[in-house]
C-alpha positions in Angstrom: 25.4 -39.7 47.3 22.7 -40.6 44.8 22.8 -41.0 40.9 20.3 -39.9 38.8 20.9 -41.5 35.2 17.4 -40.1 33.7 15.6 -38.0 36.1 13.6 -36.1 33.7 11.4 -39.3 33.1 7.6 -38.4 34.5 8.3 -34.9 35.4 4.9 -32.5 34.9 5.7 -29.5 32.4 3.4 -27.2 34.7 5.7 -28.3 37.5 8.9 -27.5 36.0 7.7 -24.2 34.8 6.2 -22.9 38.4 9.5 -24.1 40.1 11.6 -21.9 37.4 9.0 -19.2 37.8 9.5 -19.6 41.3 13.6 -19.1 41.2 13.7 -15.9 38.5 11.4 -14.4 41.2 14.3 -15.4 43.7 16.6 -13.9 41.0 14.3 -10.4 40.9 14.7 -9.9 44.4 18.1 -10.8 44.9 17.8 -13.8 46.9 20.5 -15.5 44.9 23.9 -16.7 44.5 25.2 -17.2 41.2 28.2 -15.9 39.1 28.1 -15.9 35.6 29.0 -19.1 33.5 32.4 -20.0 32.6 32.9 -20.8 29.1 35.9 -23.5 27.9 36.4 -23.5 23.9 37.4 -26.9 22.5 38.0 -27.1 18.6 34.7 -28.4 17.5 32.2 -26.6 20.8 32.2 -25.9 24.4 31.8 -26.4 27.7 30.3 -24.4 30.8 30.3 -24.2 34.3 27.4 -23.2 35.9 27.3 -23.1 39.8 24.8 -21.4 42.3 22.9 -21.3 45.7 19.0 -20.8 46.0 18.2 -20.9 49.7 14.6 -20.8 49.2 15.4 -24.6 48.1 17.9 -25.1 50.6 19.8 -26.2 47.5 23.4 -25.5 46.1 25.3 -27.4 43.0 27.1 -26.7 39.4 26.2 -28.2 36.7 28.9 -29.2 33.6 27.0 -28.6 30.0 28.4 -28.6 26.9 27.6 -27.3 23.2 28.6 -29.0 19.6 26.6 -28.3 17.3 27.8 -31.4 14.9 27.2 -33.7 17.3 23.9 -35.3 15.9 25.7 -36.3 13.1 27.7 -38.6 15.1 24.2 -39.7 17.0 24.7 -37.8 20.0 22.7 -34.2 21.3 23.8 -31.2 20.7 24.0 -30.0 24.1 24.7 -32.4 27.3 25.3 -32.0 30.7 25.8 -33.2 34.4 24.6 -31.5 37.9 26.2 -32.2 41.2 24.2 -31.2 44.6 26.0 -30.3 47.5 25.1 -30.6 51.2 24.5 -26.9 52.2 26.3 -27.4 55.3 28.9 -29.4 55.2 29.3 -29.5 51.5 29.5 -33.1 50.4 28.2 -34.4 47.2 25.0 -35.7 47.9 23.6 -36.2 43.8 24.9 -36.3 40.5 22.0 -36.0 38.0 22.5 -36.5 34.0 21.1 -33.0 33.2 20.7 -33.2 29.4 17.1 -33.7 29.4 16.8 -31.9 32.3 18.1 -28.9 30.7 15.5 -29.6 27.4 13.1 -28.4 30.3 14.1 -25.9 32.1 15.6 -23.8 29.1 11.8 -24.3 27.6 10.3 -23.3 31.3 12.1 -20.1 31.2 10.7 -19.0 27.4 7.5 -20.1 28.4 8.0 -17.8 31.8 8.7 -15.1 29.3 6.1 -15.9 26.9 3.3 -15.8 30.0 4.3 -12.2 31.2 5.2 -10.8 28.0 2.8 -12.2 25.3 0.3 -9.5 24.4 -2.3 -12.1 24.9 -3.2 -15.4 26.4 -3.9 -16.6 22.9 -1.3 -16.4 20.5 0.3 -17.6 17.0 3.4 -19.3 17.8 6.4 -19.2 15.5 9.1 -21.4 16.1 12.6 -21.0 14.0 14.5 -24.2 14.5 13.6 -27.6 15.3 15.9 -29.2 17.3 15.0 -30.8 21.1 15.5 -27.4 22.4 12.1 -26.3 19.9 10.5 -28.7 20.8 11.0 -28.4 24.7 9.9 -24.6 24.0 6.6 -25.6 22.4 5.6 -27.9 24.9 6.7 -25.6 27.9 4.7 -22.9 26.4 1.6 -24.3 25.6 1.3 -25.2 29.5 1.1 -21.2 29.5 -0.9 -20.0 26.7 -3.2 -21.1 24.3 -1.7 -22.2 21.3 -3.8 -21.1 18.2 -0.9 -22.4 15.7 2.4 -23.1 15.7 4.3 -22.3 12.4 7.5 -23.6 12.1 10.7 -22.9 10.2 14.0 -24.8 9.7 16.6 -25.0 6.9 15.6 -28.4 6.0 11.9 -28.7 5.3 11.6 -32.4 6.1 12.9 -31.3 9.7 10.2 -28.9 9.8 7.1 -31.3 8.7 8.5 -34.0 11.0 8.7 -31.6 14.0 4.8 -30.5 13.2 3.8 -33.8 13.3 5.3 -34.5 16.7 3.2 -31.8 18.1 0.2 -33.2 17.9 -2.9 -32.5 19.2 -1.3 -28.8 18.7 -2.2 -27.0 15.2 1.3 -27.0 13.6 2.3 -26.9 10.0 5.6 -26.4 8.0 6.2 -22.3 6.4 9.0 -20.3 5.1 10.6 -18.0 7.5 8.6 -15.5 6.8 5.5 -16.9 7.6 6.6 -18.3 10.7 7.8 -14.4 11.8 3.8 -13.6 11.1 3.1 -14.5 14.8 2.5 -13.0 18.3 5.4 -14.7 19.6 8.2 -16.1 18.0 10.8 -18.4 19.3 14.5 -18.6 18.2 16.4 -21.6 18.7 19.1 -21.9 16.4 23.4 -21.9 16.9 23.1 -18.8 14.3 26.3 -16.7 14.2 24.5 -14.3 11.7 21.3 -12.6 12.2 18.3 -14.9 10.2 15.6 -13.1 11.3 15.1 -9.8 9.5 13.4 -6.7 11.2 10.3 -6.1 8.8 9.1 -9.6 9.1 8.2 -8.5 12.8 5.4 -6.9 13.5 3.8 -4.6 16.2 3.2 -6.4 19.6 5.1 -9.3 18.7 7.1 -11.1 21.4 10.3 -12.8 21.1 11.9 -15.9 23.1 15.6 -15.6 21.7 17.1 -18.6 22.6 19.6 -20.0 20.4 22.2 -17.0 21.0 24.4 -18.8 24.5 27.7 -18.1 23.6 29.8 -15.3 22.3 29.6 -14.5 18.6 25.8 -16.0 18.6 23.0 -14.0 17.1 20.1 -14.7 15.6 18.0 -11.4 15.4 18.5 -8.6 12.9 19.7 -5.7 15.7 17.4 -3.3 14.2 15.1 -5.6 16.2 16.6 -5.0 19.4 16.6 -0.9 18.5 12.7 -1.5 18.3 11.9 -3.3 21.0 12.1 -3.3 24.6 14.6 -6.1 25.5 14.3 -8.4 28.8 17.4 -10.4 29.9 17.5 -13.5 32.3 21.2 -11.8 33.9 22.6 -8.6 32.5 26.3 -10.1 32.7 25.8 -13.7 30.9 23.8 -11.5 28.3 26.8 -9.0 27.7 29.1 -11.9 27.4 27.0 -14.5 25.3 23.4 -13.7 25.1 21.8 -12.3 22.0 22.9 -8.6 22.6 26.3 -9.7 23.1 27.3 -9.2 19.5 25.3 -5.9 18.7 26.8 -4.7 22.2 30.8 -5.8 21.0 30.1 -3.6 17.3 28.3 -0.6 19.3 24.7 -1.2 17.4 23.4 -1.4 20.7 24.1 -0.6 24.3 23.9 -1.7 28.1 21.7 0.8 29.7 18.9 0.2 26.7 18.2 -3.1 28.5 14.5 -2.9 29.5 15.1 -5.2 32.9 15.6 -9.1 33.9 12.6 -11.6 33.4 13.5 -11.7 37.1 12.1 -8.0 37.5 9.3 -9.2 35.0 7.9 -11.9 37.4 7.6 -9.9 40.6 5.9 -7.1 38.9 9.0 -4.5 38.8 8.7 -4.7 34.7 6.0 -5.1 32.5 5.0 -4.9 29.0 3.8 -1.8 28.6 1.3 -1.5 25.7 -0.3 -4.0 23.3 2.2 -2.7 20.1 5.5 -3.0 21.6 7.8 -5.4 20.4 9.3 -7.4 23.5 12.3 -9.8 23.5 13.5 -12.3 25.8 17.5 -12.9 25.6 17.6 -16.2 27.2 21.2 -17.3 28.2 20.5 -20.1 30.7 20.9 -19.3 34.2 22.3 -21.6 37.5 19.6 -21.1 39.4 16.9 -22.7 36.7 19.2 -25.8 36.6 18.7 -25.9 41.2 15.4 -25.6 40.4 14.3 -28.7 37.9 16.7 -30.6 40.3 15.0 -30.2 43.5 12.3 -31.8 41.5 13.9 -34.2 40.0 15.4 -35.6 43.7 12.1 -35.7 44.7 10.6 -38.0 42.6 13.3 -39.9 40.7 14.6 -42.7 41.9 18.5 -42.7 42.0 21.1 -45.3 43.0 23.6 -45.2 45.6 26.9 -44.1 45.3 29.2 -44.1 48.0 31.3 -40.7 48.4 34.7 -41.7 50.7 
């Protein structure tokens, strides 16, 4: 068995995304085995389990990730996480990989996924709300996708928000007020909102939305007069019910099940589409399994682990 302490280090973007493009495609056809998460509350976050099986990979695992959202002010990330590979056949343990980076990536692979099949056009105004790792993992996954004309970004603290524009560069990016950064074509969400922050006349015809931020129950970040407008994509109807950003509209009956447009799954093999230039489209993201399989079948490849013996 191998440990990975930092895998993500030299991974390509473009890779990342085509692998998780790759496994939502698996996910559209039902070539997968995965279960929803499992959510553990502890008194200040939480912890999931994620496990799955993608046999186009010949690959099978769990990964261990938790969420706190204080926990930069103690100097560590928000969200971190383990994966553990297992031998399809006999099931031993043949990698452990410390996933928190990794899951930076694969979480901005699958908005940028969304973003190229849903964007009503390769050019586009990016508005980011938030800018924590996860924002920032979003813009650079994105713009591997589509050409970035501007990036405006939003967050509470405005020093966060000019700091964040300056990491982007060469991209066009610049500090606004909320507004402003809802002006766009498509819009990313990436905040641990339990209210809705983005109001439903800041966003306009054909806009499309990556909501991100909304992984766990009580989470929303999107007025649900939004979601009555729009046609809304899932990544997995069940983790979306539970904890993605419908999850609270669907619990207070502002919106229901069967409105659900289809899975990014269905998205990337051509079973759903955007289908005009005006619609509003969102993305609830909740973070699947199989995305996690996916980065770490990259990852194996060409990181360089040490041994640890499994007896």
């Amino acid at each position: 068995m191998r440990y990975f302490p930092d895998p993500d280090r030299g991974l390509d973007t473009g890779d990342v995304n085509r692998a998780v493009e790759a496994a939502f495609a698996d996910h559209g056809k039902g070539l997968v085995q995965m279960p929803p998460k499992i959510y553990i509350t502890l008194p200040a976050g939480d912890f999931r389990t994620m496990p799955a099986y993608l046999p186009s990979l010949g690959i099978a695992g769990v990964k261990v990730v938790n969420v706190h959202p204080d926990n930069p002010k103690v100097g560590l990330p928000t969200v971190m996480a383990l994966t553990i590979i297992l031998d399809t056949t006999t099931g031993r343990p043949t990698a452990i990989l410390n996933a928190t980076r990794l899951t930076d990536m694969r979480t901005g692979a699958a908005g940028a996924i969304a973003a190229k099949y849903l964007a009503p056009g390769k050019e586009c105004v990016l508005g980011v709300i938030g800018t924590g790792r996860q924002a920032e993992g979003q813009v650079r996954a994105t713009a591997q996708e589509l050409t970035l004309t501007k990036v405006r970004i939003w967050s509470r603290n405005p020093a966060h928000a000019e700091a964040f524009a300056g990491r982007l560069t060469p991209l066009d990016a610049e500090s606004v007020s909320i507004e402003k950064a809802c002006d766009c074509d498509v819009l990313v969400t990436t905040t641990p909102s339990r209210a809705p922050i983005i109001k439903s006349e800041w966003i306009h015809a054909g806009t499309h939305i990556n909501a991100i931020g909304a992984d766990a129950p009580g989470k929303e970040e999107l007025d649900p007069d939004i979601l009555q407008r729009a046609r809304v994509f899932v990544d997995d109807p069940a983790q979306a019910f539970h904890s993605g950003e419908i999850n609270v509209p669907i619990s207070r009956g502002l919106y229901q099940p069967w409105m659900i447009a289809g899975t990014l799954g269905e998205v990337v093999i051509g079973k759903r589409k955007r289908e005009s230039p005006d619609e509003i489209t969102v993305f609830d993201s909740t973070g699947l399994a199989i995305q996690d399989l996916a980065i770490a079948s990259i990852a194996i490849r060409q990181a360089t682990g040490m041994e640890l013996p499994f007896v």
